[in-house]
C-alpha positions in Angstrom: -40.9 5.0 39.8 -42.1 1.8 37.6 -39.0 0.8 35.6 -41.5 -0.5 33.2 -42.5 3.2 32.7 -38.8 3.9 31.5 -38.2 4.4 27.4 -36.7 1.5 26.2 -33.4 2.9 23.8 -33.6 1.7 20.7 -30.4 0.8 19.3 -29.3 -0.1 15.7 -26.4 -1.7 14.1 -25.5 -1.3 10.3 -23.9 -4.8 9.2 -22.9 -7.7 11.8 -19.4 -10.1 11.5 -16.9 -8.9 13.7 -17.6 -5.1 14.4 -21.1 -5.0 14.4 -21.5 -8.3 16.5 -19.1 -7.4 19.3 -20.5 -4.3 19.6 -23.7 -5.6 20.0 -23.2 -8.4 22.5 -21.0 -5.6 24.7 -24.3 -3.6 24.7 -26.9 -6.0 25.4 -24.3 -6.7 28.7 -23.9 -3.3 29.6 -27.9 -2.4 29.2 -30.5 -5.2 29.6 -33.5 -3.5 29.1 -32.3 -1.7 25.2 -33.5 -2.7 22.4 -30.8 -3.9 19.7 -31.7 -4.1 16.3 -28.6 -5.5 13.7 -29.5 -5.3 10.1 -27.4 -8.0 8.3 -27.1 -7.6 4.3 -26.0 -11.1 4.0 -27.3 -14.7 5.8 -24.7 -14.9 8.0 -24.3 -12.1 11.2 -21.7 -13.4 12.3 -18.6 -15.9 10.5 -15.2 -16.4 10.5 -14.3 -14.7 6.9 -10.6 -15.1 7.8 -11.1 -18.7 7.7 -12.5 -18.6 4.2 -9.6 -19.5 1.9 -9.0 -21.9 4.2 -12.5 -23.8 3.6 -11.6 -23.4 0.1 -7.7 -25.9 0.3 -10.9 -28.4 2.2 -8.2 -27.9 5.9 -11.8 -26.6 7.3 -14.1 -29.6 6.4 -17.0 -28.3 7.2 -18.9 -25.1 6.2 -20.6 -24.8 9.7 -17.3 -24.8 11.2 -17.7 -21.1 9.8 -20.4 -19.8 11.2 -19.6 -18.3 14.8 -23.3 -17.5 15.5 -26.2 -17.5 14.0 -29.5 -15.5 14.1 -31.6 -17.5 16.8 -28.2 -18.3 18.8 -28.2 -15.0 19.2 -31.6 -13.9 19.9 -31.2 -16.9 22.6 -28.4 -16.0 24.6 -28.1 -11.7 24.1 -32.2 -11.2 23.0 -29.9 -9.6 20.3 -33.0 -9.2 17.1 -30.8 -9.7 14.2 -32.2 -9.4 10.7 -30.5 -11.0 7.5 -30.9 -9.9 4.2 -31.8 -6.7 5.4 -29.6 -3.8 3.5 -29.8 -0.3 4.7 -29.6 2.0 1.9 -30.0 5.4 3.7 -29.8 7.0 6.8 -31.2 10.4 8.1 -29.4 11.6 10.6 -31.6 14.7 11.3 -34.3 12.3 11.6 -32.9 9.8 13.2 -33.6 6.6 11.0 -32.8 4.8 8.4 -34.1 3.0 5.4 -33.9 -0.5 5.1 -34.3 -3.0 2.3 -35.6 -6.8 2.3 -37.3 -9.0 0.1 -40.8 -8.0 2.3 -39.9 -4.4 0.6 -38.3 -0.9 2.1 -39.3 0.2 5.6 -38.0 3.2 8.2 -36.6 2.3 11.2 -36.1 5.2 14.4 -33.1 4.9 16.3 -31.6 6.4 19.5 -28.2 5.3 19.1 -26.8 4.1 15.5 -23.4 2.2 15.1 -22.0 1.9 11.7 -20.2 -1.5 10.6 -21.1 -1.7 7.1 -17.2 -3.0 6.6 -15.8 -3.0 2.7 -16.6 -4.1 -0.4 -14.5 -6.0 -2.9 -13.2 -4.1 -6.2 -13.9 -4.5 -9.1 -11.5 -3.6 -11.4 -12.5 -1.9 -15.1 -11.4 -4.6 -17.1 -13.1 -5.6 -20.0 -15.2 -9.2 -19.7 -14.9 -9.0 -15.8 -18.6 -10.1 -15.8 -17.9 -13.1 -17.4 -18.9 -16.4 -15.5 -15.4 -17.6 -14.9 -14.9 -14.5 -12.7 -15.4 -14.9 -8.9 -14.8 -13.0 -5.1 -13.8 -14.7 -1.7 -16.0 -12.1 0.6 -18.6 -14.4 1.8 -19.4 -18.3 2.5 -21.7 -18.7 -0.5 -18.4 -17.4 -2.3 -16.2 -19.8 -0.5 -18.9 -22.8 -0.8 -18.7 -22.1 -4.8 -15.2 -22.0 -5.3 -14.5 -25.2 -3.3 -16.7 -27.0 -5.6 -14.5 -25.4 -8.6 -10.9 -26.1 -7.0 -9.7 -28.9 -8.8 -11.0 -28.5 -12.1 -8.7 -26.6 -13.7 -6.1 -23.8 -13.9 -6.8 -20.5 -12.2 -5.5 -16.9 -11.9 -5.8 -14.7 -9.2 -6.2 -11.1 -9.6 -4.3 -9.2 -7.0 -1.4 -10.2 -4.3 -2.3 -9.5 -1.5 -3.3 -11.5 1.6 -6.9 -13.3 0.5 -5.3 -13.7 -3.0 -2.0 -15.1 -1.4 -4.4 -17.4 0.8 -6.9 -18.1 -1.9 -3.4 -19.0 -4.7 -2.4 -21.6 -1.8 -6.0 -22.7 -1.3 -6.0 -23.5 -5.5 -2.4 -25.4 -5.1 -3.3 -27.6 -2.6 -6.4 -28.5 -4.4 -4.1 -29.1 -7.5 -4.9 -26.8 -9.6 -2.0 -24.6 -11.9 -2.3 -21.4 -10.2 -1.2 -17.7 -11.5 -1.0 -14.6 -9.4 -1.5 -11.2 -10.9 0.4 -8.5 -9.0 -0.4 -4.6 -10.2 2.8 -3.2 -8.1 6.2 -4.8 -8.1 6.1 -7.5 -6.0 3.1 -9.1 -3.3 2.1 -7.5 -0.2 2.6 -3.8 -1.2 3.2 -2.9 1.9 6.0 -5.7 2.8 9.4 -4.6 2.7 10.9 -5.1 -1.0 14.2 -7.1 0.1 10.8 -9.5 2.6 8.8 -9.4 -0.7 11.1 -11.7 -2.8 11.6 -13.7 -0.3 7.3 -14.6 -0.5 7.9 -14.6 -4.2 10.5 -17.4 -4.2 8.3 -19.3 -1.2 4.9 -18.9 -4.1 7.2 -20.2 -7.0 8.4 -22.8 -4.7 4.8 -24.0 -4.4 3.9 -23.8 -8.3 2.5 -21.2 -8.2 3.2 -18.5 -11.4 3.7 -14.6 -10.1 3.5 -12.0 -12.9 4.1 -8.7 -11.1 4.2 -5.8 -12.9 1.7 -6.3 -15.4 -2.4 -6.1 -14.9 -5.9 -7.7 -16.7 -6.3 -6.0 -19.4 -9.6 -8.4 -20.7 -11.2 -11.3 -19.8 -12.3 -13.4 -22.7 -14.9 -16.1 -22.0 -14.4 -19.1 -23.8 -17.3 -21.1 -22.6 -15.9 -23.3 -19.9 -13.1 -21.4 -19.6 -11.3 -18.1 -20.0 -8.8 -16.5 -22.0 -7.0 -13.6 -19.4 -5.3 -11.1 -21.5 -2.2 -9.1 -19.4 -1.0 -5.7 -20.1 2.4 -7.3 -21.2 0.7 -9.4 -23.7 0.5 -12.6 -21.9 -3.0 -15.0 -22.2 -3.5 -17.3 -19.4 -6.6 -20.2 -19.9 -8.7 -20.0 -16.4 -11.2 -22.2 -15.1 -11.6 -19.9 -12.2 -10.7 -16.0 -11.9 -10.6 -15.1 -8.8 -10.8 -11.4 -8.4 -8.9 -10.6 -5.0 -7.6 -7.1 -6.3 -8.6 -4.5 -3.1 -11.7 -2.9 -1.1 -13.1 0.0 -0.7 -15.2 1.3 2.0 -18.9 -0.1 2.0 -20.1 3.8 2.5 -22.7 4.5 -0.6 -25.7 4.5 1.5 -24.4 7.2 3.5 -24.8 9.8 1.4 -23.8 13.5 3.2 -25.6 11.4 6.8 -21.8 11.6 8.1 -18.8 13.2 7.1 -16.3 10.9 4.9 -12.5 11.1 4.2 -12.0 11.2 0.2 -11.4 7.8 0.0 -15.1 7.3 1.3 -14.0 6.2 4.7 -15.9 7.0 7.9 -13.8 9.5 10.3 -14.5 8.7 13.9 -13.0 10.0 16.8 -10.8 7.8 19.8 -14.4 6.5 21.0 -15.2 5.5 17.4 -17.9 8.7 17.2 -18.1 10.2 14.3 -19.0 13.7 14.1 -22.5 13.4 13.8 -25.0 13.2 17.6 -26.0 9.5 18.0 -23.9 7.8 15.3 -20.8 6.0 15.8 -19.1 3.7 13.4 -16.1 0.8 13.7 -14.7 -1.8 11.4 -13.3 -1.3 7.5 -15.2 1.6 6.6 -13.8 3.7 9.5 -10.2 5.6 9.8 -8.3 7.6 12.9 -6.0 10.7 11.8 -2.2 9.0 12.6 -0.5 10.9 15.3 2.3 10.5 13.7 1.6 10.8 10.0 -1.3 13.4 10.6 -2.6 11.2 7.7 -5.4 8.8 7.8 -5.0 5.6 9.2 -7.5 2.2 8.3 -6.7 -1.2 9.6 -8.8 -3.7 7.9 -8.2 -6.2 10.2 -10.4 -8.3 12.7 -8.9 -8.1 16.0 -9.3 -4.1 15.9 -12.8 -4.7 14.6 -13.5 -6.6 17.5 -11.7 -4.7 19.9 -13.3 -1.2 19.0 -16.6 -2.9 18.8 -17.1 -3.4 22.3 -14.9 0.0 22.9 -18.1 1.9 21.2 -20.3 0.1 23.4 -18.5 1.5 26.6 -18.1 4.7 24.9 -21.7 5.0 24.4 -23.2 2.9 27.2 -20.9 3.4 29.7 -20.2 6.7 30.4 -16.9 8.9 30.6 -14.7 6.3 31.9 -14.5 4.6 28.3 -11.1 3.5 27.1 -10.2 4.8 24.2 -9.3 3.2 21.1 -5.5 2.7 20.4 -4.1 3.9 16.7 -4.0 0.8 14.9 -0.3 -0.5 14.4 -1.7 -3.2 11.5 -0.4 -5.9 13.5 -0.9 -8.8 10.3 0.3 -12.2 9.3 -0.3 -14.5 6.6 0.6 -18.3 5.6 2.3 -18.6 2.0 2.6 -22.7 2.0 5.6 -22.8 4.9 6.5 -19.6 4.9 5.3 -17.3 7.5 4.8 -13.4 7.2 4.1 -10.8 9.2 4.3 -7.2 10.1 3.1 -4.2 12.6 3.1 -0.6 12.5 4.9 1.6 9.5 6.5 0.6 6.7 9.7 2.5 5.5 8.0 3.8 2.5 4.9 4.8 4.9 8.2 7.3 6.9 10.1 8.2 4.1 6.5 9.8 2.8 6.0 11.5 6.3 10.1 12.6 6.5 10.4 10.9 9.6 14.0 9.9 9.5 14.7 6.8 11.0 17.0 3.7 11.1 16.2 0.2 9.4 17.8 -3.2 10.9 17.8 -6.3 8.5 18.7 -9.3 10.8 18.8 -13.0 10.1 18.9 -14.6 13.5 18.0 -18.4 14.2 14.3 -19.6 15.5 15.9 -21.2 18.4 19.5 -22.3 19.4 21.4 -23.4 16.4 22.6 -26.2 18.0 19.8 -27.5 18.6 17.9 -29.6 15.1 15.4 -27.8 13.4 16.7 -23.6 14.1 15.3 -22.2 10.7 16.0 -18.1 9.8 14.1 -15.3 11.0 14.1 -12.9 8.6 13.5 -9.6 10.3 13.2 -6.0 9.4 12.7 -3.3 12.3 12.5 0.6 11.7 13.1 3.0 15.0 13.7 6.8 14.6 16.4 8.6 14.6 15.5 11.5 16.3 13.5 15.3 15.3 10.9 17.1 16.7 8.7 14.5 16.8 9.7 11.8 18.1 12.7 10.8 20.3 15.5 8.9 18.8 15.3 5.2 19.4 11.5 5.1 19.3 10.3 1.6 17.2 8.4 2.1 14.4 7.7 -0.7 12.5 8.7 -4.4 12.0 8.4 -7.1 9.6 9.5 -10.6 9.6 9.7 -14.0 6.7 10.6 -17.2 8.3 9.3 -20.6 8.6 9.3 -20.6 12.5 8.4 -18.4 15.3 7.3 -15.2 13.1 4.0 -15.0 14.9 5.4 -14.8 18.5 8.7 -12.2 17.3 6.2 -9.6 15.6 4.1 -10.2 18.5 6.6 -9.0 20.8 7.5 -6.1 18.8 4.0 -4.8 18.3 4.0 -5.1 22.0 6.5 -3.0 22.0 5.9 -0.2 19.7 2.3 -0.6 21.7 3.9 0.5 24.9 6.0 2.9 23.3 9.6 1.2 23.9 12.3 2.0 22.1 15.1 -0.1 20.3 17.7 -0.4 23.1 14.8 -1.3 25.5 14.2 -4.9 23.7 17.8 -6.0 25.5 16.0 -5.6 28.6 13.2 -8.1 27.6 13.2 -11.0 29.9 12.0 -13.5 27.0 11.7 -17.4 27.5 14.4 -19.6 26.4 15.2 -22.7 26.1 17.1 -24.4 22.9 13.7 -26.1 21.4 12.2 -22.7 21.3 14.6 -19.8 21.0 18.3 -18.5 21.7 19.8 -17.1 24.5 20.3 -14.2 22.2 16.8 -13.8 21.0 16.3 -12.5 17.2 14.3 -9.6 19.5 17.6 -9.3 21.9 19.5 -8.7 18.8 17.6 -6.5 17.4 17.9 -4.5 20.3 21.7 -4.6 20.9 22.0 -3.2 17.1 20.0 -0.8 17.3 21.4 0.5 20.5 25.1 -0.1 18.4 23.6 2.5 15.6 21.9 5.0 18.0 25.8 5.3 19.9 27.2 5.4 16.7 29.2 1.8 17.7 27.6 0.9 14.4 27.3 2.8 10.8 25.0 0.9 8.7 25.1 1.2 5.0 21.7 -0.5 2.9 21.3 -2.2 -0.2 19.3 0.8 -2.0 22.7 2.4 -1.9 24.9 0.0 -3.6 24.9 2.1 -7.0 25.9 5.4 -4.7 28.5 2.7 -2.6 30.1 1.5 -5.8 30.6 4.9 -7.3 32.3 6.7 -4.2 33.6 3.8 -1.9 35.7 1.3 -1.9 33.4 -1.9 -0.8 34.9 -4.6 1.0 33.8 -8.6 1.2 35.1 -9.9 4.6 33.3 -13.7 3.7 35.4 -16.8 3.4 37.1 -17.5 0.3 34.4 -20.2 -0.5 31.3 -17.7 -0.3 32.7 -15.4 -2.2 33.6 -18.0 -5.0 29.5 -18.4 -5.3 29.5 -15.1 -6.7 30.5 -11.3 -5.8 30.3 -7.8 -5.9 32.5 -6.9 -9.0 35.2 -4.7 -8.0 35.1 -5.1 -4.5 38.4 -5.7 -2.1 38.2 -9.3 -0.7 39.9 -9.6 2.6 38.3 -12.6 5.4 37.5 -11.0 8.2 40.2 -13.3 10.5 43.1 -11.9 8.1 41.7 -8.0 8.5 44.1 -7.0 11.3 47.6 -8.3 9.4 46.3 -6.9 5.8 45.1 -3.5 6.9 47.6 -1.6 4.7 46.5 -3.4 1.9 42.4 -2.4 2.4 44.5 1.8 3.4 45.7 1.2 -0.3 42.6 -0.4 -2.1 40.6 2.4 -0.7 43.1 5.5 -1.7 41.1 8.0 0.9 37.5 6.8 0.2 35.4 5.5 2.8 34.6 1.8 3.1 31.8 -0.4 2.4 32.0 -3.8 4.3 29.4 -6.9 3.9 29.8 -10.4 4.7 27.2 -12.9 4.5 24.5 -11.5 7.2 26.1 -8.9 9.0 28.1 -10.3 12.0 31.4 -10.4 10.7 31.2 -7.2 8.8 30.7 -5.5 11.9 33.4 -7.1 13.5 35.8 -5.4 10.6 33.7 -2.2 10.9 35.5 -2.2 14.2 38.6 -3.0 13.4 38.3 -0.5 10.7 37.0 2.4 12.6 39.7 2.0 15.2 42.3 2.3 12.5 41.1 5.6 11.5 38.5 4.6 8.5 35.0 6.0 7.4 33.5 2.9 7.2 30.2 1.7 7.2 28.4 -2.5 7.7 25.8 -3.7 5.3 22.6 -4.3 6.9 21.5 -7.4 6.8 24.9 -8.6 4.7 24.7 -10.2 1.4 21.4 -12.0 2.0 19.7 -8.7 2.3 21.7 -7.1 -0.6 20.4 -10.1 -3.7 17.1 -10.1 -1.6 16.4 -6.8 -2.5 18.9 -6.8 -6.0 18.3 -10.6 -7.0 21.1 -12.6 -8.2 21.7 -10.2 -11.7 23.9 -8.1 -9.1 26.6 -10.9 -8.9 30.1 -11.6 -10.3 32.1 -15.0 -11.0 35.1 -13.5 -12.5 38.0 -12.1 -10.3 39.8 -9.3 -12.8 
């Protein structure tokens, strides 16, 4: 038979970037002869919007450097027909077409196959004047092209804390302008770990830049080349720039009843990124996966999954019944707050404490590399592993998040591994990890996470947290096993101080102190207190070791918590 006489499938992609452009260059290599339409609302298919902020601080000179491809690079090497400033407003799915919009006017393109990438749109929040000039977004390169020109010129405030507001407030500062962060919730990065949170704020404050959590915009006043921002505590803060960077929302409008949305407007899809509907799939921002574990919906925002599931459609669609299917999204993330690194993957404890999956959390503060060796600097880490139901067995990582200023990227890394292959806690002894004393410790912060873990699921360990100091304080007697100089820097008031090398001679005296209540150790990290939670234990004690130690406990509590008066 003439392949010539074949139908050609016609294929169409809503929006380009990262979904939409790796789906389509997987496609045009599984199925030469399809046609493949993208429809681009913007100029640009396909550019590195991670990399905005970073165009903005001038570290990326050159705006080009953004652009990954472009229309005719693309219609050279994939005969990929992409078409910018082309929005589609509707789709019929009975029909199979959709609507599209371009300065030549509104057309109807037919489709075989559809693939849905229309990815998020900024929000706006309802605050009076948020129309005025001053006020900009970071979502595109004609964004980032107009705020460069601005940085510089004056003092700016940044509506919302999370990561492009984090990146764009560091952008501002190296550029020199005073720089104010607006925060909505209680501290930045909502869903970073409270006791990891202040340690961002104090890295942010470090750099000059103002935080103001707990307070929103309540106006924007424009004052001709400036504005006056009005917070909800009364505050007014005089802006050159306002950057709104306050959240997104799935870019779904056009859809309208063509496929089946989650309340929040996202686009439900199945493991092979299908939604519901014959001959539509959809990947990127405006999709979500029911969690296995939550049962909840799931979104990761994020580019690698974007990618990934990109070309995962095109197998799933164009490659038959051996398609992989996509993994749940752990929200493997990390961001750059001037030297500080942060990052996390999979839940946070808020996320299982709202499913009632109990679990245990680890705070450790293990060094980068050897401490002998110059240069070691803290690895702040947080990892959550249940403790055991129905659900899931006891031991199973959950989650992990880590502050530090080296090796964050290649810890979390590890761990989302991990939770990837479905591990558990006392498996990440067994991890043959490279050493040597420029790069880590022969007791990795991974290792020790692992052999604590393992500690608490034997029951070699109790841990006790800093959310329960009020509850500790009330019904225990809590016990500070630092040196005597630590302790003079400030203290638990009413707590028993005994070093931990003087534990095993003054025992009767911490029997008395305690009168038949259980005990609360902490020394400065955690290490030592453990070693008097054994000493403890074996002399017959309900005791418990703070996790994480002190530095965990005024993370979370702040200084306020402290005492410099012995009674």
């Amino acid at each position: 038979m003439d392949q010539s006489a074949q139908p050609t499938l016609r294929i169409l992609v809503v929006g380009g970037v990262a979904a939409g452009m790796s789906f389509a260059a997987r496609a045009r290599r599984l199925d030469e002869s399809a046609e493949i339409v993208v429809f681009e609302r913007g100029q640009h298919p396909s550019f590195a919007n991670c990399g905005l902020p970073y165009y903005v601080s001038g570290e990326i000179e050159q705006r080009d450097a953004l652009l990954v491809q472009t229309p005719q690079s693309l219609r050279d090497a994939l005969d990929i027909d992409v078409r910018v400033g082309h929005d589609v407003v509707a789709v019929d799915a009975g029909a199979r077409t959709i609507t599209v919009r371009s300065a030549a006017g509104e057309s109807v393109e037919h489709y075989d196959r559809l693939m849905l990438a229309p990815g998020a749109a900024s929000l706006m929040p309802e605050i009076a004047g948020v129309d005025a000039p001053q006020v900009s977004l970071l979502r595109t390169v004609e964004d980032a092209v107009a705020l460069r020109e601005r940085a510089g010129t004056g003092p700016v405030v940044v509506v919302g804390g999370g990561y492009i507001g984090l990146e764009a407030a560091e952008a501002f500062r190296l550029r020199g302008d005073e720089v104010h962060v607006i925060q909505r919730g209680p501290h930045v990065l909502s869903r970073l770990e409270p006791e990891l949170a202040s340690l961002v704020t104090g890295e942010l404050q470090r750099g000059g830049v103002s935080v103001h959590s707990g307070v929103t915009v309540v106006a924007i006043e424009d004052q001709g080349d400036q504005a006056d921002v009005v917070l909800s505590d009364g505050a007014r803060l005089s802006a050159r720039t306002v950057l709104v960077a306050a959240g997104t929302r799935p870019d779904t409008d056009f859809l309208d009843g063509a496929v089946p949305l989650t309340p929040a407007g996202f686009i439900a899809v199945d493991a092979h990124g299908a939604t519901s509907v014959p001959g539509i799939w959809a990947a990127g921002d405006a999709t979500s996966v029911a969690d296995p574990l939550t049962g909840g919906d799931l979104v990761a925002a994020l580019a690698g999954p974007a990618n990934r599931n990109g070309r995962l459609i095109a197998d799933a669609m164009l490659g038959g019944s051996g398609a992989r299917p996509q993994p749940t999204p752990l929200q493997t993330s990390i961001v750059r707050v001037f030297g500080q690194a942060v990052a996390m993957t999979g839940r946070t404890r808020a996320e299982l404490q709202a499913a009632g999956i109990e679990h245990h959390t680890l705070h450790l503060h293990a060094g980068s590399h050897a401490g002998y060796f110059p240069g070691s600097e803290p690895v702040h880490l947080v990892v959550h592993f249940a403790a055991g139901d129905h659900r899931i067995a006891a031991g199973t990582l959950l989650g992990a998040q880590a502050v530090g200023r080296d090796g964050i990227d290649k810890r979390i890394d590890v761990l989302a591994t991990a939770i990837r292959a479905g591990l558990h806690v006392s498996d990440l002894i067994d991890l043959d990890l490279a050493y040597a004393p420029p790069y880590g410790s022969a007791k990795d912060p991974i290792t020790m996470a692992g052999l604590v873990g393992d500690n608490v699921l034997t029951g070699t360990t109790v841990l006790w947290y800093p959310w329960e100091l009020d509850a500790a304080r009330q019904a225990t007697l809590i016990l500070d096993v630092r040196r005597a100089d630590e302790r003079a820097r400030g203290f638990l008031a009413g707590s028993l101080h005994v070093p931990h090398t003087e534990l095993r001679d003054r025992i009767d005296e911490v029997r008395e102190a305690a009168g038949g209540r259980p005990v609360r150790i902490h020394c400065a990290s955690g290490v030592r207190s453990y070693l008097a939670h054994r000493q403890l234990v074996a002399a017959g004690f309900d005791s418990a070791t703070l996790s994480g130690g002190m530095q965990t406990l005024l993370a979370f509590h702040g200084k306020g918590i402290l005492s410099h008066e012995e009674h």
